[in-house]
C-alpha positions in Angstrom: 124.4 105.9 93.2 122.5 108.1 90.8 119.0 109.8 91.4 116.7 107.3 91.3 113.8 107.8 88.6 110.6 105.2 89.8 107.6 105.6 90.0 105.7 105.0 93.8 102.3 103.7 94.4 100.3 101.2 95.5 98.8 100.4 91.6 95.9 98.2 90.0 94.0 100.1 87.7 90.4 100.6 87.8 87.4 100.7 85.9 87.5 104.4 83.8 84.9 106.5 84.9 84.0 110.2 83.4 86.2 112.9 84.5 84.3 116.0 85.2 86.1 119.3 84.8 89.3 117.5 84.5 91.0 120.5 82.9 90.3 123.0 85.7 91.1 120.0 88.2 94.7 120.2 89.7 97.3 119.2 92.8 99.0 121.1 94.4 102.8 119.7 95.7 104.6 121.4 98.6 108.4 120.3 99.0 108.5 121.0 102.8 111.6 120.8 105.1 113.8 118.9 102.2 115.0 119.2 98.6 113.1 116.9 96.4 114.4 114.8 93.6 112.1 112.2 91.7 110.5 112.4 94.8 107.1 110.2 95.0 104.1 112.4 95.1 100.9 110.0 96.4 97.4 111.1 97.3 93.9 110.4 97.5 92.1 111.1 94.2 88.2 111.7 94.2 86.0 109.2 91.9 85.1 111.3 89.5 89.2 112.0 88.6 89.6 108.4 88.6 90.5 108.0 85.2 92.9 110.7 85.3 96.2 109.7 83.0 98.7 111.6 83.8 99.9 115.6 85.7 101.0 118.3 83.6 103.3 121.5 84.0 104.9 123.9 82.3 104.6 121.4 78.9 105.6 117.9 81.1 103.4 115.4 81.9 104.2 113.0 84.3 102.0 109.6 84.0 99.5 109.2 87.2 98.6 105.6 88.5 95.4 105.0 90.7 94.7 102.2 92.3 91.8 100.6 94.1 91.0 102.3 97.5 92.0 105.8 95.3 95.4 106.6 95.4 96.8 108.3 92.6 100.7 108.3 92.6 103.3 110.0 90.4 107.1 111.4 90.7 108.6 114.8 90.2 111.7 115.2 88.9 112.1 118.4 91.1 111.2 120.4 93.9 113.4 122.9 95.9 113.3 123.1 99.9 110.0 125.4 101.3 108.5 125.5 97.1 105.1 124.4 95.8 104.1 123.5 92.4 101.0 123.1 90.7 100.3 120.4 88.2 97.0 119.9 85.9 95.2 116.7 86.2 94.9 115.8 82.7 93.0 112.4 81.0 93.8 110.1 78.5 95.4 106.8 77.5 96.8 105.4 80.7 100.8 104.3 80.8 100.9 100.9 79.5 103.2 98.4 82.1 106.4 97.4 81.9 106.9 96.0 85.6 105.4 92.8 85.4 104.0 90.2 88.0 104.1 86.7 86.9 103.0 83.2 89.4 105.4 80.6 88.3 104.9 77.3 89.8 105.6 77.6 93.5 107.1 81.3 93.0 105.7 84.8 92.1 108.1 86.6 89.7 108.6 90.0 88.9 110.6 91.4 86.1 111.5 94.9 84.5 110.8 95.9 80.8 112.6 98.8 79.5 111.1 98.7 76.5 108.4 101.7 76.0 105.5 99.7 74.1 104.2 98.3 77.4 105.4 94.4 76.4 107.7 92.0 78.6 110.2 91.5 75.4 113.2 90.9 77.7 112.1 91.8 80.8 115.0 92.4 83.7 114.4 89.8 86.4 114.6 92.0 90.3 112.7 89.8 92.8 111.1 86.7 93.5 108.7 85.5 96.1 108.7 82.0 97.5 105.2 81.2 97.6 104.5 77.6 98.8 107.6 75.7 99.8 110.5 74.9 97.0 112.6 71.5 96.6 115.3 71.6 99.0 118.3 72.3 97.8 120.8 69.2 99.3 119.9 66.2 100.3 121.1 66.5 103.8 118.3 69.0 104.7 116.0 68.0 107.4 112.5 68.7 106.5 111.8 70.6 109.2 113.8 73.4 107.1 111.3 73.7 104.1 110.5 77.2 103.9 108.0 79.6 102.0 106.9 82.9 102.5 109.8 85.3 101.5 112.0 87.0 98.5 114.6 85.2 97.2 116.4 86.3 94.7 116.8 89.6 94.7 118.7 91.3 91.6 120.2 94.4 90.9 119.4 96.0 87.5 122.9 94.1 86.6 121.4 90.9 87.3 123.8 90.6 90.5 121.9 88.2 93.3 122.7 90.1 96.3 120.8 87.7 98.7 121.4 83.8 100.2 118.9 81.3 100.6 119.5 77.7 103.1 123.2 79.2 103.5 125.2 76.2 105.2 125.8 78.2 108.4 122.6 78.8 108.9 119.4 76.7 106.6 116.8 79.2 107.8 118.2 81.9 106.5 116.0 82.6 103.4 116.9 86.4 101.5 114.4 88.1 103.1 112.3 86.6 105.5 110.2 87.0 108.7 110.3 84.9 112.1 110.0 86.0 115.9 113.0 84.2 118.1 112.6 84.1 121.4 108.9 83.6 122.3 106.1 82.8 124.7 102.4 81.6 123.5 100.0 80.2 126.2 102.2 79.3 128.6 105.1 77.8 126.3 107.8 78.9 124.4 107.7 78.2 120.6 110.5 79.6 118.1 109.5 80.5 114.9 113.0 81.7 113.9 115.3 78.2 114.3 113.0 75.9 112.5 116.0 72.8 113.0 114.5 73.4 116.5 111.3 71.9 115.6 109.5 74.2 117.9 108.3 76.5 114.9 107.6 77.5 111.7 106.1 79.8 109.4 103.8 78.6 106.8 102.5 80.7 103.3 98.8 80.1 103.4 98.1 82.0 99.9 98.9 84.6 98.0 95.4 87.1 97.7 96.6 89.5 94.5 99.5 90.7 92.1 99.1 92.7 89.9 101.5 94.9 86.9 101.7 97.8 85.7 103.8 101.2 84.2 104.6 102.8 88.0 105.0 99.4 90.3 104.1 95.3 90.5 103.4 93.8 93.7 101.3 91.5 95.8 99.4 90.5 98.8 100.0 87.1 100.7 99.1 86.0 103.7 101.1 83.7 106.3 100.9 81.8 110.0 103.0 81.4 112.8 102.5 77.4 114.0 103.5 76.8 117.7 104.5 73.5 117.7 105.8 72.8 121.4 102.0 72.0 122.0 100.3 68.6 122.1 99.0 69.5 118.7 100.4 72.1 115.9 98.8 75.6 117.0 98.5 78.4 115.1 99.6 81.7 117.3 99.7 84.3 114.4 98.8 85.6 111.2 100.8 87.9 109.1 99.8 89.8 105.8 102.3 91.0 103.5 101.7 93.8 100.6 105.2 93.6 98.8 105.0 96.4 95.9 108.4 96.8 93.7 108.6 99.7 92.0 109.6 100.7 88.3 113.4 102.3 88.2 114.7 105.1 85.7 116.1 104.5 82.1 119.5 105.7 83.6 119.5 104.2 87.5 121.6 102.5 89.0 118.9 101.2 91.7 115.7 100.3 92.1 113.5 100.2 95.2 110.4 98.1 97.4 108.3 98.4 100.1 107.5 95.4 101.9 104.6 95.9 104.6 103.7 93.3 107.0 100.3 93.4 109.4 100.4 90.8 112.1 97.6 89.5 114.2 97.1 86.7 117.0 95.5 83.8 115.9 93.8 83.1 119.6 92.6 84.8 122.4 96.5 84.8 123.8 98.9 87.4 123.2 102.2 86.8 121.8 105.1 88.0 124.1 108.6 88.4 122.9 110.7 88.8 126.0 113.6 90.9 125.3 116.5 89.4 122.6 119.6 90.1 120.1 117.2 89.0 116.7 113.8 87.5 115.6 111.4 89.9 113.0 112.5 90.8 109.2 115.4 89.0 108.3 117.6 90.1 105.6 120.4 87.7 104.0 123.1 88.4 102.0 124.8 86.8 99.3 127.5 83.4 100.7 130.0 85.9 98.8 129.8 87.9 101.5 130.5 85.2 104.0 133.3 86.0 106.7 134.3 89.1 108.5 136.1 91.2 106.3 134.2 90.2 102.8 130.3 92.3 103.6 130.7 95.9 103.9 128.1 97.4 106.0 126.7 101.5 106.3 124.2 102.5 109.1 122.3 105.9 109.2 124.9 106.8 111.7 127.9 106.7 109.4 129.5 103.7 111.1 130.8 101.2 109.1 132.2 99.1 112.2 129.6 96.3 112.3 130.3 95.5 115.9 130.0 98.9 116.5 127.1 98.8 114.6 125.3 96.3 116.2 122.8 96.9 119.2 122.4 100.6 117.6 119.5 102.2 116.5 118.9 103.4 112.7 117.1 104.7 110.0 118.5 102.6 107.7 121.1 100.1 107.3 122.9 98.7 103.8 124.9 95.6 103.1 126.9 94.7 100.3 130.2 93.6 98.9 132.2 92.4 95.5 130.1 90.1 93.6 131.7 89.0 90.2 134.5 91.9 90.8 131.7 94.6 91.2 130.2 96.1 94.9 126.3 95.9 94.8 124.1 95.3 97.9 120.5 96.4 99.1 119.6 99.1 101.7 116.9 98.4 104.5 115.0 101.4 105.7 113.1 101.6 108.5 109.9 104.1 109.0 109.3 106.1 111.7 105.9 104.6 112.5 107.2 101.5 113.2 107.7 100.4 116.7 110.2 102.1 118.8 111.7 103.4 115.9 114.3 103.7 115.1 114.7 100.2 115.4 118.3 98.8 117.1 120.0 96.5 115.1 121.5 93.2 114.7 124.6 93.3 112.6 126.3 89.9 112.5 129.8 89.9 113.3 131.2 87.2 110.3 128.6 86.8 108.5 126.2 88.8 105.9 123.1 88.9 108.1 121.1 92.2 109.2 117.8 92.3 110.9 115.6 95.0 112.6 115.3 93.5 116.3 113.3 96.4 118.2 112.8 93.5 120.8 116.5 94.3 121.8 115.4 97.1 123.3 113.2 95.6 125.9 110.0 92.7 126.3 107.1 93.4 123.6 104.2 91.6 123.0 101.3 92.0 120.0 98.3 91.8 122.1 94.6 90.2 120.7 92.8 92.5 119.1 95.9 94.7 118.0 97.4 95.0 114.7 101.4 94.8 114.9 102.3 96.8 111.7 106.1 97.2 110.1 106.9 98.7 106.9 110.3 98.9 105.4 112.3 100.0 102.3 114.2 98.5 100.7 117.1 100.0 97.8 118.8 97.3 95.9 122.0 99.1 94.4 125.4 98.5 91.8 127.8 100.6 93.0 128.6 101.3 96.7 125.9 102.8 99.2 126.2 106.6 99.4 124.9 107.9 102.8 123.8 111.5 101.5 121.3 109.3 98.6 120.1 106.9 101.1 119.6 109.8 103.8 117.4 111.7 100.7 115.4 108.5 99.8 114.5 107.8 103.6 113.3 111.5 104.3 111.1 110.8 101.0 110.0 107.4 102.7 109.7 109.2 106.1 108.5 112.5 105.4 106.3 112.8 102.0 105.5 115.9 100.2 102.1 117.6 101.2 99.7 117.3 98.5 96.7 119.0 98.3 93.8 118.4 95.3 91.4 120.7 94.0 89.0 118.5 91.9 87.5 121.3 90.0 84.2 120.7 90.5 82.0 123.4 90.5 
């Protein structure tokens, strides 16, 4: 895989508001313990810089995206090990978009324009969200299986679908998804993950935002976790996701998300996950894949074994294989913050299913009053997985530049 060249922020533009001393007004980068290479720079931008357009050195500008709670975002195209660099805050005419958000019917769509006058003129189609719940797709699907809340399909820039959705071996399988397994709510024991069960689901509720622009699209949507082993449909949980997909290079091979999901009891009781193989953020692969020998996957580790594979912990973990002749899959990385990272993993053993399971690694329980949080990456890729690009892009996830701002101000 080639350097990736995106831009990464969490983007909606605001009001323009007057820059004061915005030529003396700067930020200051330090590369820290790693080599950087269009490496995301992110930090929090003062009001009166608000309407800042862009970072400039040594004759470059790089555009700069702010969005609403003040975070100004922009990539570097290099930065060596233990250097700093220095860029001018500059203003002007802010980057016009060309990653574009779209609600279509049941589904949120969002699509790539390469072109560089900010229009959708053939715009590359990389991910789609199943809002509210989509025809199923044979008629010997139970109801109990209808399903929204989660991406499906997701693209490479090649147009290759590298994820399944109501797979025959397993309906609830839905690209990527989230559902707890094995669970206990008040006294029962609901599953939110085998839906044929009828002892679960997960239900979209609404989607709260989406938004376009030149450095990322996204959205916000919220979901609930029904118990229904009780005399009547309870609701134990409520999840918030921020999915923000993020602009790739004229010349990349990839292209990358962030999916961030919050996650919050519904009731006075706590929901406790006793200790199991799966259940959580659910990624499926493509029915190509189906079978032992035909998904190829890559942990942090190096191991390529995917029994061996299983039941470890990682930083990251890709899955792919041949789809029309050609290798493409998607990479899932895993941040540091997130509960007892790094997470252990469930690799299937025949078919193309991962998921993050850090209940394998003993009971857990999201408690009233908390705030379970989990944020992962995610890099969607032609071509095979290369460890040493996936190992750069996860210190970048996992270990940012320093940034520093001096407004200028006097």
């Amino acid at each position: 895989m080639r350097s990736i060249q995106f831009f990464l922020s969490a983007v909606l533009a605001l009001a323009s508001t007057p820059v004061l001393n915005a030529a003396t007004a700067s930020v200051t980068v330090k590369a820290g313990e790693f080599d950087r290479t269009q490496t995301v720079v992110t930090f929090p931008i003062t009001p009166e810089l608000r309407s800042s357009s862009g970072v400039r050195v040594k004759g470059r500008t790089y555009p700069v995206q702010v969005n609403e709670q003040g975070a100004a975002s922009f990539v570097l195209d290099e930065l060596k090990k233990g250097a700093s660099a220095t860029l001018e805050i500059v203003d002007g005419t802010r980057p016009k978009p060309n990653v574009f958000a779209t609600r279509d019917g049941a589904k949120l769509k969002i699509a790539y324009s390469r072109s560089t006058d900010g229009t959708a003129a053939s715009p590359l189609p990389l991910i789609d969200y199943q809002a509210e719940p989509g025809a199923l797709p044979r008629d010997n699907i139970k109801s109990s299986f209808e399903r929204g809340g989660y991406l499906h399909p997701i693209r490479t820039l090649t147009g290759k679908v590298v994820t399944d959705d109501f797979p025959p071996n397993h309906i609830h399988h839905h690209g990527v998804w989230w559902a707890w397994t094995s669970s206990e709510f008040d006294g029962r024991k609901p599953d939110f993950w085998n839906m044929g069960d009828g002892k679960g689901r997960v239900e979209f509720v609404s989607l709260d935002g989406s938004w376009s622009g030149p450095v990322h699209a996204g959205f916000r949507s919220k979901h609930r976790f029904i118990d229904l082993t009780a005399k009547e449909p309870v609701n134990a949980l409520d999840e918030t996701w921020e999915v923000t997909v993020y602009a790739p290079g004229e010349r990349s091979r990839f292209w990358v998300f962030d999916l961030v999901s919050r996650q919050r009891c519904a009731t006075s009781h706590a929901l406790k996950l006793p200790e199991y193989r799966y259940g959580g953020m659910g990624v499926r692969g493509n029915w190509v894949w189906n079978g032992r020998t035909n998904a190829a996957f890559l942990t942090s580790d190096g191991e390529t074994d995917r029994i061996k594979g299983h039941a470890t912990r990682g930083r990251w973990c890709d899955i792919g294989g041949l789809l029309d002749g050609d290798f493409a899959g998607l990479a899932i990385l895993c941040h540091p913050d997130n509960f007892r990272a790094p997470q252990p993993m469930r690799i299937h053993p025949d078919e193309p299913f991962f998921n993050f399971a850090p209940q394998q690694a003993g009971d857990m329980a999201i408690a009233p009053e908390e705030t379970y949080v989990s944020r992962y990456r995610f890099v969607v890729h032609d071509g095979r997985a290369n460890k040493t690009e996936l190992d750069r892009l996860w210190n970048d996830y996992a270990h940012p530049p320093v940034v520093t701002v001096q407004s200028g101000l006097k």
